[in-house]
C-alpha positions in Angstrom: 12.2 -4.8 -8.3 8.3 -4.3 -8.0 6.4 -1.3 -8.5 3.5 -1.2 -7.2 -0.3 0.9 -6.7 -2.9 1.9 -4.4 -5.0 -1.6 -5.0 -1.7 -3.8 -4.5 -0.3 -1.4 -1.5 -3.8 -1.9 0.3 -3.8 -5.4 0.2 -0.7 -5.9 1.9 -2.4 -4.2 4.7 -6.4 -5.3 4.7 -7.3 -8.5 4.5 -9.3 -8.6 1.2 -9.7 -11.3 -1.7 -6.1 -11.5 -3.4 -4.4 -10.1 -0.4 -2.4 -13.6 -0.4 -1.1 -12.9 -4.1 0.0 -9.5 -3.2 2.1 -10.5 -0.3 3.4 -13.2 -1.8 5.0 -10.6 -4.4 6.2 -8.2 -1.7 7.5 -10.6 0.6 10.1 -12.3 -1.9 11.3 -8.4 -2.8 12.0 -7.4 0.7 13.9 -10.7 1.5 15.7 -10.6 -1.5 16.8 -6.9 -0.3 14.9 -5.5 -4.3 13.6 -2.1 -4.0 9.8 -1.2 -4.4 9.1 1.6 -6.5 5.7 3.2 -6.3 4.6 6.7 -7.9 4.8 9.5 -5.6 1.4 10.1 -4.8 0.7 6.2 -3.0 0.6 7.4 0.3 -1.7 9.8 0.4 -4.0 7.3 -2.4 -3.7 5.1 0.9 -4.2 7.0 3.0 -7.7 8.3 1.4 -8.9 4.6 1.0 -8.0 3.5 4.7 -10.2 6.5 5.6 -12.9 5.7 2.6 -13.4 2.9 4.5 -13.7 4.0 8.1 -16.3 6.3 6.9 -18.3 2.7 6.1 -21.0 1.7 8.0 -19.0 -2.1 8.9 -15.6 -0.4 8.7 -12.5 -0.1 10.7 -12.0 2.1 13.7 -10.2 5.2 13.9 -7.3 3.3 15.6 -7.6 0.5 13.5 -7.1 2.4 10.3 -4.4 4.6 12.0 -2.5 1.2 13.0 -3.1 0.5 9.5 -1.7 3.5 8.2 1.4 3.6 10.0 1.7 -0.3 9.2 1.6 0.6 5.5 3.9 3.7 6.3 6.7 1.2 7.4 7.0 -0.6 4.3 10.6 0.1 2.4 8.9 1.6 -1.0 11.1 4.2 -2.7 8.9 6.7 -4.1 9.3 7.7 -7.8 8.4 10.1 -10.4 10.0 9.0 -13.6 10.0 11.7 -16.5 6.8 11.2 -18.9 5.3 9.0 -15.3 1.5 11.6 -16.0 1.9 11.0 -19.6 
């Protein structure tokens, strides 16, 4: 079991400095069927960096960062919101 945020669950999606650490976390949990827990609000954190960045002057496409999006989308992460998670 992993949990993860918005900086991990971004790198296993952009290419970015540690981007090879972060997948080589995630791709040892999938195989070894683990789940991936992640606090409830990651996709739309995701979402509002993928577009962050297409908003850049050098940054993805609007197709690029809605392949992106429905790349990270696909990923088997169990969304979670523990009791005392805000605290």
């Amino acid at each position: 079991m992993i949990c993860v945020d918005s900086s991990v669950a971004v790198k296993w999606i952009v290419h970015e400095d540690r981007s090879e650490q972060t997948l080589a976390l995630y791709h040892p949990t999938v195989l070894a069927d683990e789940p991936i827990y992640a606090p409830p609000l990651l996709p739309i954190e995701v979402t509002n960096v993928l577009y962050q960045r297409l908003r850049s002057r050098d940054g993805p496409s609007r197709d690029e960062v809605a392949a992106l999006l429905a790349k990270f989308l696909a990923f088997p992460i169990v969304l979670h919101n523990p009791a005392g998670l805000h605290q």
